[in-house]
C-alpha positions as CSV (number, residue, x, y, z in Angstrom):
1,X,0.0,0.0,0.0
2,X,2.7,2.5,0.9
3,X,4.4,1.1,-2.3
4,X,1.6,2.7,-4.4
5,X,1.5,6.0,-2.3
6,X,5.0,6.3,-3.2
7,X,5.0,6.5,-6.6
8,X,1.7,8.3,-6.3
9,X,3.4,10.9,-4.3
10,X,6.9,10.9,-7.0
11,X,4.5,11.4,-10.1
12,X,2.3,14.1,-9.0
13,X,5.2,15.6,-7.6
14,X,7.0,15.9,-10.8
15,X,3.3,16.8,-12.3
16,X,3.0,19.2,-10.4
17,X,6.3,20.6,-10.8
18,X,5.6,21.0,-14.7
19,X,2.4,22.6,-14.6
20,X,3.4,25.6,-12.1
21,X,5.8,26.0,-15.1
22,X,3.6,25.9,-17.5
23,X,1.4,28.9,-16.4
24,X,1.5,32.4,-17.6
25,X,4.8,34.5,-15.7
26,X,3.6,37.6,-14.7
27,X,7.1,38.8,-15.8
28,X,10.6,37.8,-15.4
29,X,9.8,34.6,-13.4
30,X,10.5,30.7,-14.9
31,X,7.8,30.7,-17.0
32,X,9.3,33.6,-19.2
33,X,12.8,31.6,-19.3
34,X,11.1,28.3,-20.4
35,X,9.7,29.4,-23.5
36,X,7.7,32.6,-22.4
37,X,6.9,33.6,-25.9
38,X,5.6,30.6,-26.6
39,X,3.1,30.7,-23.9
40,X,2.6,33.7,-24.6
41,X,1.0,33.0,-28.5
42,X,-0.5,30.2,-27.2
43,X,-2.1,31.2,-23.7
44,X,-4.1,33.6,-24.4
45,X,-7.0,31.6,-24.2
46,X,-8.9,32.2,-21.1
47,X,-10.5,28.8,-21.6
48,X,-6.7,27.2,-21.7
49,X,-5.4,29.0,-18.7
50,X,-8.1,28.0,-16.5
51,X,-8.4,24.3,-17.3
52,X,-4.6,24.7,-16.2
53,X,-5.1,25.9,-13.0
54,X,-8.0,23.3,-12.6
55,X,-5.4,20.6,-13.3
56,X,-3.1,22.2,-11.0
57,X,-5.5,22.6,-8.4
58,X,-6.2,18.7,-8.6
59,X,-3.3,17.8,-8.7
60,X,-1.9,19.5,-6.0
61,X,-4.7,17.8,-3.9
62,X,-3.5,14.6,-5.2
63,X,-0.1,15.6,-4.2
64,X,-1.6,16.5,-0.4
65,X,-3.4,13.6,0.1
66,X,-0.7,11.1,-0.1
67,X,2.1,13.0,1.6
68,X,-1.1,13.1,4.5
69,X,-1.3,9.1,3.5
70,X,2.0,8.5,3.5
71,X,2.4,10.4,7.2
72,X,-0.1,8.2,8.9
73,X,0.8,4.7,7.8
74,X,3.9,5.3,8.5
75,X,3.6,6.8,12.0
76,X,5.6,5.2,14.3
C-alpha cells in the first residue's frame, strides 16, 4: 500500500512541478525563461489558462493527500 502511495506521491510531484511552469509569468519569473513567448502565443485563451489551473488545483490535492497518506501509515 505505501508502495503505491510512493509512486503516487513521485508522479504528482514531478506533475505538479511542470504545470506551475507551465502557467503564464507575470514577468521575469521561470515561466518567461522556459519558452515565455511561446506561452505567450498560445495562452491567451482564457478557456486554456483555466483548465490549467483546474489541473493544478487537482493535482496539488492529489499531491496533499498522499504526503497526508503517506504520514499516517507510516507513523511510528
Amino acid at each position: 500500500m505505501t508502495i503505491g502511495i510512493s509512486i503516487t506521491l513521485i508522479l504528482s510531484s514531478i506533475l505538479l512541478v511542470l504545470l506551475v511552469l507551465l502557467h503564464k509569468g507575470k514577468g521575469g519569473g521561470l515561466s518567461d525563461l522556459f519558452g515565455g513567448g511561446f506561452s505567450s502565443s498560445f495562452g491567451g485563451s482564457s478557456v486554456v489558462e483555466r483548465n490549467l489551473d483546474r489541473l493544478t488545483i487537482i493535482t496539488g490535492v492529489i499531491w496533499f493527500v498522499c504526503i497526508v497518506a503517506l504520514g499516517l501509515l507510516l507513523k511510528p
